[in-house]
Backbone as ProteinMPNN parsed JSONL, in Angstrom:
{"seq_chain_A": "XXXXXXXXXXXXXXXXXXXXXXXXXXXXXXXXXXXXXXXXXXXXXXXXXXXXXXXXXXXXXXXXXXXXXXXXXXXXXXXXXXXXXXXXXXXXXXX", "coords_chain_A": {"N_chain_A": [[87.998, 119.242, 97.758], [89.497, 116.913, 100.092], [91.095, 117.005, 102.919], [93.363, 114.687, 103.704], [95.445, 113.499, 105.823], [98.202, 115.103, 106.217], [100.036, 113.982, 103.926], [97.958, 113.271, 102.035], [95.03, 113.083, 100.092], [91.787, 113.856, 99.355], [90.148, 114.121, 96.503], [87.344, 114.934, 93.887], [85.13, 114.122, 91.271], [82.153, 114.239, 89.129], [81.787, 111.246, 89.231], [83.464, 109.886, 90.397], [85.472, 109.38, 93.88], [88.564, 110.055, 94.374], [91.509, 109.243, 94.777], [94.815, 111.074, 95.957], [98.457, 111.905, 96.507], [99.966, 113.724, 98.063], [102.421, 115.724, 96.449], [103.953, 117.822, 97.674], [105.036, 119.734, 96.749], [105.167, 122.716, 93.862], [103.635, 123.116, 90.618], [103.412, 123.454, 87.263], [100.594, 124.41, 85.447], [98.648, 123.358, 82.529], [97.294, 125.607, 81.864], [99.163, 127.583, 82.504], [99.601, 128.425, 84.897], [100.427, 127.927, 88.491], [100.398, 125.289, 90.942], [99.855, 122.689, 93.694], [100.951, 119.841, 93.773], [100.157, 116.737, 92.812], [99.861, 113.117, 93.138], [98.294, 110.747, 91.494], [96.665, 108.374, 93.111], [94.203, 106.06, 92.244], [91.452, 105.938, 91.543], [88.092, 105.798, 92.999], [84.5, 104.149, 94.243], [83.461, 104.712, 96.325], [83.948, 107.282, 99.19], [84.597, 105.637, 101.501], [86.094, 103.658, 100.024], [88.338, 104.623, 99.065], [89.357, 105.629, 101.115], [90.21, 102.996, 102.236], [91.982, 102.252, 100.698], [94.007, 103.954, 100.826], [94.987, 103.128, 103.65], [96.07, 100.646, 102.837], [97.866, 102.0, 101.194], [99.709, 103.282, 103.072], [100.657, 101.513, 105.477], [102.168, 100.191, 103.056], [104.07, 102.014, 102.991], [105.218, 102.487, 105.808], [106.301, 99.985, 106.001], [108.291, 100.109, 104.299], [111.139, 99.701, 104.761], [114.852, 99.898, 105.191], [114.836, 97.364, 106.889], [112.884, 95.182, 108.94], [111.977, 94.073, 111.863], [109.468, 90.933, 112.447], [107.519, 91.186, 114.793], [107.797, 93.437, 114.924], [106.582, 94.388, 112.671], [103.828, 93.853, 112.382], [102.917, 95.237, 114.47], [102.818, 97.536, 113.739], [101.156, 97.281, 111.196], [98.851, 96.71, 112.615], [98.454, 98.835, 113.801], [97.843, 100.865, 111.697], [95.602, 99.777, 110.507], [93.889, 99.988, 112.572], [94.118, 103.014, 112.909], [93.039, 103.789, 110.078], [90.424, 102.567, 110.161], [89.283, 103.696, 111.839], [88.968, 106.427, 110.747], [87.47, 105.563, 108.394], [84.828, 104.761, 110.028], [83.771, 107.282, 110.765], [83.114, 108.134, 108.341], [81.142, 106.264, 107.384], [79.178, 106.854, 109.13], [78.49, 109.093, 108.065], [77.933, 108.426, 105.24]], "CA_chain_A": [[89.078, 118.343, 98.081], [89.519, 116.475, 101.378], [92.922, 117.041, 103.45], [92.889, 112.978, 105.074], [96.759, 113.891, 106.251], [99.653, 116.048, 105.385], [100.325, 113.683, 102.156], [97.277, 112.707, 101.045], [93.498, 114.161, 99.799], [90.9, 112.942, 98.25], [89.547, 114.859, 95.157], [86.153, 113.783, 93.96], [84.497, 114.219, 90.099], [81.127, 113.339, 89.367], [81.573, 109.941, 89.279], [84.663, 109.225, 91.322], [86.507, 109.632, 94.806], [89.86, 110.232, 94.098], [92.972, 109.294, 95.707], [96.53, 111.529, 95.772], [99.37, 111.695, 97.362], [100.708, 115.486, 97.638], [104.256, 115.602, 96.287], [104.627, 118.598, 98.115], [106.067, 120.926, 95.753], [104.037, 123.179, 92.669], [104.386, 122.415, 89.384], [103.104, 124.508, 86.047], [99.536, 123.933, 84.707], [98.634, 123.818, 81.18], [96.9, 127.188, 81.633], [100.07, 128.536, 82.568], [99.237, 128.736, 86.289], [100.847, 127.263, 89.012], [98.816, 124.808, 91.737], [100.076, 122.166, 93.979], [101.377, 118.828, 92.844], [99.577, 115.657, 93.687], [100.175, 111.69, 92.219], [97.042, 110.009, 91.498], [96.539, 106.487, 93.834], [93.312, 105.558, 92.046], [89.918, 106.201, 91.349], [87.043, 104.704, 93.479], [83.088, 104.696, 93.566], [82.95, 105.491, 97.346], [84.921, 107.443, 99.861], [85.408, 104.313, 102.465], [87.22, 101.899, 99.307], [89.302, 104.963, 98.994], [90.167, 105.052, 102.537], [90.622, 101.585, 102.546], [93.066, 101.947, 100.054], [95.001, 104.915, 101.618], [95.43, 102.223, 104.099], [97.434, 100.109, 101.411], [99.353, 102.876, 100.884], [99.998, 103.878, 104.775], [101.069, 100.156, 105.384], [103.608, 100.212, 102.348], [105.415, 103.379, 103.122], [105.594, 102.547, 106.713], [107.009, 99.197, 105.661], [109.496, 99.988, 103.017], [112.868, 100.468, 105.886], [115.316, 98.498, 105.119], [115.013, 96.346, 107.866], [112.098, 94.778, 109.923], [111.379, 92.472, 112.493], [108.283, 90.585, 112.365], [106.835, 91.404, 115.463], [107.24, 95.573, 114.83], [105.793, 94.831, 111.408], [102.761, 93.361, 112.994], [102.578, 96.347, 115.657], [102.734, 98.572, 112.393], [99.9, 96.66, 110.481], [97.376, 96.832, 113.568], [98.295, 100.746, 114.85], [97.659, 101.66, 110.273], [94.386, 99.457, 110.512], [93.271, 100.88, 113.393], [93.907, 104.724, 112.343], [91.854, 103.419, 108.712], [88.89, 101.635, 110.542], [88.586, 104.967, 112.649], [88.082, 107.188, 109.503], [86.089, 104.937, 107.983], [83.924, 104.951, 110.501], [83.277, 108.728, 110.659], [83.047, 108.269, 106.869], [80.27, 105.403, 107.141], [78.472, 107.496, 109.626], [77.543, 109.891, 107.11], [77.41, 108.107, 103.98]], "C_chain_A": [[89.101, 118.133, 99.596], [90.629, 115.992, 101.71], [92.899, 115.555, 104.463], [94.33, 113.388, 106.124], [97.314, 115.054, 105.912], [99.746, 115.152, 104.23], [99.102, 112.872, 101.584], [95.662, 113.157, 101.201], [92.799, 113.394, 99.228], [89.869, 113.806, 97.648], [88.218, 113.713, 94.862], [86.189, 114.73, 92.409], [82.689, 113.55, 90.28], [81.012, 112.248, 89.475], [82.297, 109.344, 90.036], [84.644, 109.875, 92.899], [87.384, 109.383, 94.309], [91.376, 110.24, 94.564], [94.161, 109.894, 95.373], [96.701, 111.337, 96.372], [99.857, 113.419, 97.265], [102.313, 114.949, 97.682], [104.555, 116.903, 97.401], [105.495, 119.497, 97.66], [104.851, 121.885, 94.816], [104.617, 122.692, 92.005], [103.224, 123.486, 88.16], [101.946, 123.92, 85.603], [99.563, 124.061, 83.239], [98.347, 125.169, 80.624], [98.318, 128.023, 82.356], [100.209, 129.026, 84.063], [99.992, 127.575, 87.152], [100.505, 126.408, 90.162], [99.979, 123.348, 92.161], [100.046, 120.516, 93.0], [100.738, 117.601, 93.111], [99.984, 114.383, 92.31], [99.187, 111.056, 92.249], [97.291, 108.681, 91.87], [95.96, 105.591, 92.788], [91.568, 106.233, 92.312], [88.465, 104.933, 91.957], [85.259, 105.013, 94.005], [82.501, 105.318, 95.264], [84.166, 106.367, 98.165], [85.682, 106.061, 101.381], [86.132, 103.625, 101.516], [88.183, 103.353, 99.287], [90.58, 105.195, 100.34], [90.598, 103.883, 102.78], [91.968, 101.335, 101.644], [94.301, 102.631, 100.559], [95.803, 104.198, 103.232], [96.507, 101.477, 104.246], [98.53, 100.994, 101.996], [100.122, 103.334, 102.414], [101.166, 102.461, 105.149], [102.479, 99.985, 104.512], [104.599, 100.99, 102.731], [105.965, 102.981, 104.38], [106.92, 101.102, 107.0], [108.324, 98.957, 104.578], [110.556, 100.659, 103.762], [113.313, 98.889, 105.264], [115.573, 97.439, 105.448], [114.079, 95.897, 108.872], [111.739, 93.616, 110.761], [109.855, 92.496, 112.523], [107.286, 91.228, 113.236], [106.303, 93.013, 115.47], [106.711, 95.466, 113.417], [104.431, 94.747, 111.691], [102.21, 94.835, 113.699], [102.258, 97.638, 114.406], [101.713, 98.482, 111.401], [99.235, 97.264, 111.138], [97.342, 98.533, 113.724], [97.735, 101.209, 112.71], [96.198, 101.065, 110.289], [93.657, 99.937, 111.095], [93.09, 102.071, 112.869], [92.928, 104.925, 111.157], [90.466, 103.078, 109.129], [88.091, 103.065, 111.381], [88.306, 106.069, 112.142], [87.2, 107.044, 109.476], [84.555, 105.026, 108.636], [83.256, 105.944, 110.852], [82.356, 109.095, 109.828], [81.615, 107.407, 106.846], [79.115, 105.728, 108.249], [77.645, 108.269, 109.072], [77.09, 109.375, 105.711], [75.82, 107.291, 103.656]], "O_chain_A": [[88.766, 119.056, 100.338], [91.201, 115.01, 101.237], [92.511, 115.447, 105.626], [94.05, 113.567, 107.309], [96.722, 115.931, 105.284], [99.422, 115.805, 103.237], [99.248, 111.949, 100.782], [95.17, 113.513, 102.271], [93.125, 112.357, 98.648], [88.854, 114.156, 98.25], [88.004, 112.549, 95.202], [86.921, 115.705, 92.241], [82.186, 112.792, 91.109], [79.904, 111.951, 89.923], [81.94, 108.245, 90.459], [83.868, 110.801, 93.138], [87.323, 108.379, 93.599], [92.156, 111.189, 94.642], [94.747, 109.341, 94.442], [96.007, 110.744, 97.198], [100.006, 114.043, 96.214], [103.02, 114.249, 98.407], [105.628, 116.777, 97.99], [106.531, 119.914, 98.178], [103.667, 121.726, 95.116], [105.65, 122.035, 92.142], [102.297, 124.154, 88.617], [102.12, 122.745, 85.281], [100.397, 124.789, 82.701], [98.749, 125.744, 79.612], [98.179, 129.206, 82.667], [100.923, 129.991, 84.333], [100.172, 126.458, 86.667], [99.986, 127.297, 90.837], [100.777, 122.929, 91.322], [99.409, 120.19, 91.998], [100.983, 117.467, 94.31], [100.258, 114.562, 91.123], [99.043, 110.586, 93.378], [97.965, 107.902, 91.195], [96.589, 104.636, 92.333], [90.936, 106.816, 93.193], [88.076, 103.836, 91.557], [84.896, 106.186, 94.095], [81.54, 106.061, 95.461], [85.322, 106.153, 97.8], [86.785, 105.84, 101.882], [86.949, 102.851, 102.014], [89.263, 102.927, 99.697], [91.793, 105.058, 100.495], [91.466, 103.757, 103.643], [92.799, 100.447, 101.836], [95.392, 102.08, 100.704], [96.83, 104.615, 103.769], [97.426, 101.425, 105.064], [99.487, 100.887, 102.763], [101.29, 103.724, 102.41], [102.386, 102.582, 105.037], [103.58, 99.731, 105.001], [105.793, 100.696, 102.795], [107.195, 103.013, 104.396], [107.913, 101.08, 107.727], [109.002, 97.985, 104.246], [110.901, 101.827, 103.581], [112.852, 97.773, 105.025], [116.237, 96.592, 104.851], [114.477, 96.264, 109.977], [111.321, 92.509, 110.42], [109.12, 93.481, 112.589], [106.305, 91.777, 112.736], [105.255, 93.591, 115.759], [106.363, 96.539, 112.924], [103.749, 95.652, 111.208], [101.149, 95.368, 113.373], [101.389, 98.504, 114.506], [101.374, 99.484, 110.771], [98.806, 98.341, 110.724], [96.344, 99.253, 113.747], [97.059, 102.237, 112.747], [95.38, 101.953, 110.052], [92.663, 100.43, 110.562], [92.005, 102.33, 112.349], [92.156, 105.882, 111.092], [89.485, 103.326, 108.428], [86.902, 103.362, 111.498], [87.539, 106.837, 112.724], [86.222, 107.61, 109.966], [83.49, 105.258, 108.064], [82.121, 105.745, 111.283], [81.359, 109.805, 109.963], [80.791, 107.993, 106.144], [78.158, 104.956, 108.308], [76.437, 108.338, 109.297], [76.09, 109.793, 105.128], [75.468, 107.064, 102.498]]}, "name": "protein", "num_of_chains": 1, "seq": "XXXXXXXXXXXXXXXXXXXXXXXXXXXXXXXXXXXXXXXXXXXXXXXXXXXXXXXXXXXXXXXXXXXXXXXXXXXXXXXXXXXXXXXXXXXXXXX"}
């Protein structure tokens, strides 16, 4: 698993990258065991579309106040694109 932030990782399977979100709490497994909580984003075939999506999600959260002017939404777009494009590019270094 790969810690991108404090709320969010990216789990992989053989076939996937894997996007959560950590709730930040535990929660009870089926085996009876107890193991951090996470909300599945989406499932994607590389790690850059999942960064690109964690993006998305960076973008929404930062945008869901109840009140914005245009110009700080803008300033809030570019500074979440930026922080995504500068992963990515770590990410597209090695892939």
């Amino acid at each position: 698993m790969i810690r991108v932030n404090d709320d969010y990782v990216v789990d992989t399977d053989p076939w996937n990258y894997i996007l959560r979100k950590d709730l930040h709490r535990k929660e009870k497994r089926r085996d009876g065991s107890e193991g951090d909580a996470y909300r599945t984003i989406g499932y994607f075939k590389s790690l850059s579309e999942a960064l690109e999506r964690l993006g998305e999600e960076i973008i929404k959260e930062r945008l869901s106040v109840p009140e914005i002017g245009l110009a700080e939404a803008c300033g809030v777009l570019r500074e979440c694109k930026e922080e995504i494009q500068e992963l990515k590019k770590t990410v597209e270094g090695i892939e």
